[in-house]
Every structure is written in structure tokens, then in C-alpha cells.
C-alpha angles and dihedrals in degrees: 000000000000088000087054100046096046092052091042081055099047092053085054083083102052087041094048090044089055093037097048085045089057099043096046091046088055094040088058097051094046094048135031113214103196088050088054090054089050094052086057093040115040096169107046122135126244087248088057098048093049075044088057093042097045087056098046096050087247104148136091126018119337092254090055081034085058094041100052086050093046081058096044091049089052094052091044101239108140107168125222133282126265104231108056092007091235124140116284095226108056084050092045097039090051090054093043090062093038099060085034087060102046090029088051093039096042096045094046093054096044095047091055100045092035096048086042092058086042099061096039079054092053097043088052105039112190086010117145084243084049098045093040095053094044081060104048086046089057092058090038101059085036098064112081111231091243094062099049095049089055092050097055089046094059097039102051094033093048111007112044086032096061091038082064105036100237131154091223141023122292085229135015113265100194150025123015105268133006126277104282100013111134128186123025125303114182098191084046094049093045095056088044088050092046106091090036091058089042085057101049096041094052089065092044094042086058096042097047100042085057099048092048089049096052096036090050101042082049087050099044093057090052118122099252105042075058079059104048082056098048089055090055103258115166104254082229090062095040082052104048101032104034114007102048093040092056093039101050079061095096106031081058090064092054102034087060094053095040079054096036088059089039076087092063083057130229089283090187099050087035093063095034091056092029090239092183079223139139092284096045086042088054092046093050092048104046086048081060108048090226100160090173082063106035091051085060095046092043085055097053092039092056089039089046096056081043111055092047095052088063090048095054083055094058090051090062106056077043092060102030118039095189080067108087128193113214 
């Protein structure tokens, strides 16, 4: 496995070096970034805009444009954004960990609840659980993000608040911390991240409840798990050593490239809840026309699909021996 995984890392290069080419080549036909900086900054000189693309790597054909960037972004000098002129990392980095927080969080909480009702679903087939949480899934999968995070704006900020007579929401509908708050307050992070993560697990709570119900009733009709019965095997022991391993396979294959995509950040609840995060970083940005912003984030997008993707790989030789990695 060690073998696999070295030479899956070593043709990350080569992949990151096409994909970066194609999307800088894209980026630069649908923006202009000297027209942006213009936009920003109406007045400058001539001097200051052959300063900006000198900086920037902006001379010259696209293929020696991508090429003075690629050695930029090695060195890490990446330059600074055109609206506001601050450096492109501490603003990255602090949306990267924000969207890994409420992407990580959001998705850990909806796989367990939502593979745990999966599983009850598949154990009781046509049950009224069963036939209640299809049902819910359904609603669930059918109610854009952008709905249910309205509606739980309005609900806990007006609703609820007027039910109870209070002078302000029950929970924070919007932004990390409050106006004026400095440092790190867990308690304080956690209530702000609540309906967020509400938002985002409610779509992955109805999707994976359906996939490990279907992948475990279709598992638990296959020929040898017939035999283990036959043979007198406890249905507890078929489920949890043999069903459940073969049937978390393919939920493996979608889960890492539902986590893998978590890095380009949940553009829609991002914006709706202004979670200063790697969607709302991207839209910002693109509105911009920042081109020193949206090539970084391009980068950790495509490592970050990557990555996962390995890592779903590896799951499988973990949860199915027959599967070798050579």
C-alpha cells in the first residue's frame, strides 16, 4: 500500500501542473486582470499598471503568463489582492479553516446520523421507520440549501424570538463572531456554527441515509451472506462483520469526493450566513476579478479532490481485503 500511495502522490504533480495550466488559462480568458485593476483603480499611471503587471507575471503570451505565476506560487509569492492591496495568504488561509471547520463538522455529523438511519431503514424494510425516513429524505434532498437556511433565519431571528419575547435571536443567524469580538471563543464559535452546520447536514443526513440503505439491503440479499445463515451465524455477526464492511464500499467512493469538494467551500450557506469561508472567498474574489486570489484557491480546490480521492482508494483495500493496492 505504501508502494500505491507513494506513486499516486508522485502523479499529483504532473495532474496539478495540467489542471492549474487549464484553469489559468480559462481564468484569463474570462477576466482580464489588468481591466479589473483598473476598475479599482481608475487613476492609476501607466508606471503603476506595467508595476502591477510585472508583479503579477502579466506579460507576454498566456503560456510564459502561466509559467511566471507557477514560479511565484512555488516560491510562495503570491502577490496581494486588488481590492484592499493586502496579501493573498492570511485571507486564504483564514477561509480555508473556516470551510474546513463548518465542511468537516457538518459532514461528520450528517454521515453518522444519516448512515445510522440508513442502516435502521435497511434492517426494517417497509417499516413505518423505514417508510417515515424515506420520506423525510425525500424532503430533505428536495429543499434547496438556500431555502432552508432562510427559513431558519427567519424562524430563529423573528419567530422564535417573538414566541419568547426576547430582545434578540435565540441563535446568531449570521457571521462568526459578533461585531467587535477579538481572539478565539470556542462556546461563542460553536453557537455562531450551529445553524450552518444545521444547513449542510440536513442535505447529507437525506442523501446518505438513502445510499446505505440501498447498498445494505443489496448486500444483505447476496448469495454468501444466504450461506452464513444457513450455517447458523448469528444475523448481528453477518451485519456488523460482513454486511455493513462490503456495503460502506460505495458510500466510500462518494463520501471522499463530497469531502474532497468541502475545500472549494459551500459557496450558498457560506454567503447566506456570511461564513467568511473558501466559497465566499472564491465569489468575492471572482466578482473581483482578483486573478492574484482565484489561482490559490484553484491550487487547493484541485489538491484538495485529489487528495480525497486517494484516500477513498485506500478505504477500500481497508474495508475489503480481496481489494489489493499495487
Amino acid at each position: 500500500m505504501a508502494r500505491f500511495v507513494s506513486r499516486r502522490l508522485l502523479w499529483t504533480i504532473p495532474t496539478l501542473f495540467v489542471i492549474t495550466f487549464l484553469v489559468f488559462i480559462a481564468i484569463r480568458i474570462g477576466t482580464d486582470p489588468v481591466q479589473s485593476y483598473l476598475r479599482i483603480n481608475p487613476r492609476a499611471s501607466k508606471a503603476k499598471i506595467q508595476q502591477y503587471k510585472d508583479k503579477n507575471g502579466l506579460n507576454g503570451s498566456m503560456v510564459s503568463q502561466y509559467f511566471s505565476w507557477l514560479h511565484h506560487f512555488v516560491t510562495f509569492n503570491w502577490g496581494r489582492s486588488i481590492k484592499g492591496n493586502r496579501p493573498v495568504w492570511p485571507e486564504l488561509k483564514a477561509a480555508m479553516a473556516n470551510t474546513l471547520v463548518l465542511g468537516l463538522l457538518a459532514t461528520a455529523i450528517g454521515l453518522v446520523i444519516g448512515l445510522a438511519i440508513g442502516i435502521l431503514s435497511a434492517m426494517r424494510p417497509r417499516s413505518v421507520f423505514d417508510e417515515g425516513a424515506t420520506t423525510a429524505a425525500f424532503v430533505g434532498i428536495s429543499i434547496p440549501p438556500y431555502v432552508s437556511a432562510i427559513l431558519l433565519q427567519l424562524f430563529f431571528a423573528i419567530t422564535l424570538t417573538r414566541w419568547l419575547g426576547l430582545s434578540k435571536p435565540v441563535l446568531p443567524t449570521s457571521g462568526i463572531y459578533p461585531p467587535g469580538h477579538k481572539g478565539f471563543d470556542p462556546v461563542l464559535r460553536a453557537k455562531y456554527l450551529i445553524l450552518p452546520i444545521t444547513v449542510v447536514a440536513i442535505q447529507i443526513i437525506a442523501v446518505y441515509s438513502r445510499y446505505m440503505r440501498a447498498s445494505l439491503l443489496e448486500v444483505k440479499n447476496s448469495d454468501y451472506l444466504r450461506t452464513a445463515r444457513a450455517k447458523g451465524i448469528s444475523e448481528k455477526r453477518i451485519l456488523v462483520r460482513h454486511a455493513l464492511r462490503n456495503a460502506l464500499i460505495p458510500i466510500v467512493t462518494v463520501a471522499a469526493i463530497d469531502i474532497g469538494a468541502i475545500i472549494g467551500g459551500l459557496i450558498i450557506t457560506e454567503r447566506i450566513f456570511q461564513n467568511k469561508g473558501m466559497g465566499d472567498f472564491f465569489l468575492t474574489a471572482y466578482t473581483n476579478g482578483d486573478f492574484p486570489q482565484l489561482m490559490p484557491w484553484m491550487v487547493f480546490v484541485v489538491l484538495g479532490v485529489i487528495l480525497a480521492n486517494l484516500l477513498a482508494d485506500v478505504l477500500y483495500a481497508v474495508l475489503d481485503p480481496r481489494i489489493r493496492l499495487d
